[in-house]
Each structure stands twice: as C-alpha cells, then as structure tokens.
N, C-alpha and C positions, 0 to 999 in steps of 0.2 A: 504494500500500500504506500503512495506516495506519499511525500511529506504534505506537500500540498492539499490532498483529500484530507488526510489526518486533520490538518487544520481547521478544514472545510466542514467536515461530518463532528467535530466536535464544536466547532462555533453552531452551529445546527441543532444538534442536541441540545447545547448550553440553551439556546436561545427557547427552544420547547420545554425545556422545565423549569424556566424563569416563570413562569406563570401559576406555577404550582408553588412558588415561594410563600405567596399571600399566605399560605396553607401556616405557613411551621407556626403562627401564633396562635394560631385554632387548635385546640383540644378536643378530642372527643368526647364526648360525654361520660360522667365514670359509670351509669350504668349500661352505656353501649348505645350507638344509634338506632338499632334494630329496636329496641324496647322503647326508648323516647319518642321517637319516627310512628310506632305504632298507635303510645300511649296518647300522641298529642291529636292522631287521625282516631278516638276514642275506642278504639278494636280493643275487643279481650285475649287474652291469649287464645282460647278457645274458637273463636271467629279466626284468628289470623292463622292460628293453624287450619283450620277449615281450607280458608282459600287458598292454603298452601296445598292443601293434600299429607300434612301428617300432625302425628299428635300433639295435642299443647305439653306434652313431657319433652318432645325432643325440641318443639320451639325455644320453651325456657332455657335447656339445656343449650341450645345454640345462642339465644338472646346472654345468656351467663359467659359463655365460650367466648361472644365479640368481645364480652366487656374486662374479658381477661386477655385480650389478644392472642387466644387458642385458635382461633376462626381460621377456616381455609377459604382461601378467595373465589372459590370455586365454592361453596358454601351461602358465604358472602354476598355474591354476586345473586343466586337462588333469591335468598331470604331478602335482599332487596328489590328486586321485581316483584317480590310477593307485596311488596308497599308503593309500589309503582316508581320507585326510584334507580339511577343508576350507579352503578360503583365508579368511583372515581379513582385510581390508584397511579402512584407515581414515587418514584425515588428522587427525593429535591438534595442535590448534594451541598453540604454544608459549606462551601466553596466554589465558586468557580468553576470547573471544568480546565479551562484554559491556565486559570492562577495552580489548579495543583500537578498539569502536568509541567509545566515554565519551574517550577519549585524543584520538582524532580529533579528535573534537566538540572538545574542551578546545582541542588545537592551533590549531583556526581563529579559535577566538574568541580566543584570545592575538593572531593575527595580526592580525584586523581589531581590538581595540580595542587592543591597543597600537599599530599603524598611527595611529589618531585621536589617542590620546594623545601621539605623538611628532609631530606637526600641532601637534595643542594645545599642546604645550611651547614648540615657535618663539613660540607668540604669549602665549609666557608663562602660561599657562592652564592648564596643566597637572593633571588632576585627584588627587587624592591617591591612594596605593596602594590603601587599602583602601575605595576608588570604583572602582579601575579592577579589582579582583578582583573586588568584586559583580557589575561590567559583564560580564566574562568569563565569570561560573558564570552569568548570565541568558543569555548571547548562546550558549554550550552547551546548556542546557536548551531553544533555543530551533533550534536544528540538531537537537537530539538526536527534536524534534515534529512536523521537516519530512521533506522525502527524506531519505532514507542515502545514495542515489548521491550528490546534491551533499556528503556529506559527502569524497567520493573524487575531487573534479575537481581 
C-alpha cells in the first residue's frame, strides 16, 4: 500500500469518526437503553417481549446484560428494532488517527538516532542537538513513506 493511500484512507477514516466524537460525553444510561427506550414508550416487559417473540425472563435478562455491557451486538441490534430504533456503533479513537501514527513514526526515529548518537558520544562524536532533531524529523518522514506495519513491530 502506498504511502500516499495510507494517508489518504486514514484522513478518511479520521474524518468519519469525527462525528461520533459528540458521542464520548454521553453516557448510557446505568440501567441500559433497552429498558429506558422501553420504559419511557410505557411497554411492560411483558408487551415488549411479546412483540419481540420471547419471554419477559430472557428480555430482563438481556435489558440487565446491556446494562452490564455483556450484550452482543448482534443481540443489541435485535432488541433495538424490537423499539423501533437503530444501533449506532463506532470506535471514536481517543486521538487523532493521523496525530498517533506521526507519534509512532517520531518514537522510532528518537530510538534509532539517538541509539547512534549515544555510540557516537562514547567516541566523543557526539553530534549537536539540533543535528540530531533534523536527523529524527528526516528519519520520521522517512517511516512515515515506507510501510505502516513496520511502523508497529
């Protein structure tokens, strides 16, 4: 994969789960949406197991399950059409996309030229700070044009 695409398909990405940020201050309710969603369309357990097709033992049991984060999405996704609503699901990464692979890139190339530099120190050589940051944003830019995976080994 090019570096180029790599760029391209992660600016992309970035930018589609930029939308689901709003999300990280919302909290689900502590006793689960499945139960709230229900209780506030005034349905009994009984009723909503009804129009589900199974028993209000296994509703409760799943209405408990959401509210424990036991629930399988596949579950989930069921028990919310049974309320007429959709699942909405997304991974919002705590960062950037962009800002944690540039991070990477940056980490290695600290490793490998200050590695050489602390070589070079023993033999007295040592090159000056702001030689060995140039060294580091070239040796970055230069992970950043090759694989991604070696950026993760």
């Amino acid at each position: 994969m090019s570096s180029e695409f790599n760029h391209l398909r992660l600016e992309q990405l970035q930018a589609a789960v930029a939308a689901y940020g709003v999300l990280l201050a919302k909290r689900a309710p502590s006793r689960g949406w499945l139960k709230e969603i229900r209780e506030a369309l005034g349905r009994t357990e009984r009723q909503q197991a009804a129009r589900l097709g199974i028993t209000s033992s296994t509703l409760h049991k799943s209405e408990q399950s959401e509210a424990q984060e036991r629930i399988s999405l596949a579950q989930l996704r069921k028990l919310a059409d049974g309320l007429d609503c959709e699942l909405v699901y997304a991974l919002v990464p705590r960062k950037p996309l962009t800002e944690v692979v540039q991070n990477r890139a940056r980490q290695l190339a600290q490793e490998e030229v200050y590695g050489v530099a602390h070589t070079m120190s023993l033999e007295d050589q040592r090159p000056t700070d702001e030689r060995i940051q140039k060294q580091v944003a070239r040796r970055a830019d230069e992970l950043l044009r090759g694989k991604w995976s070696q950026l993760w080994r």
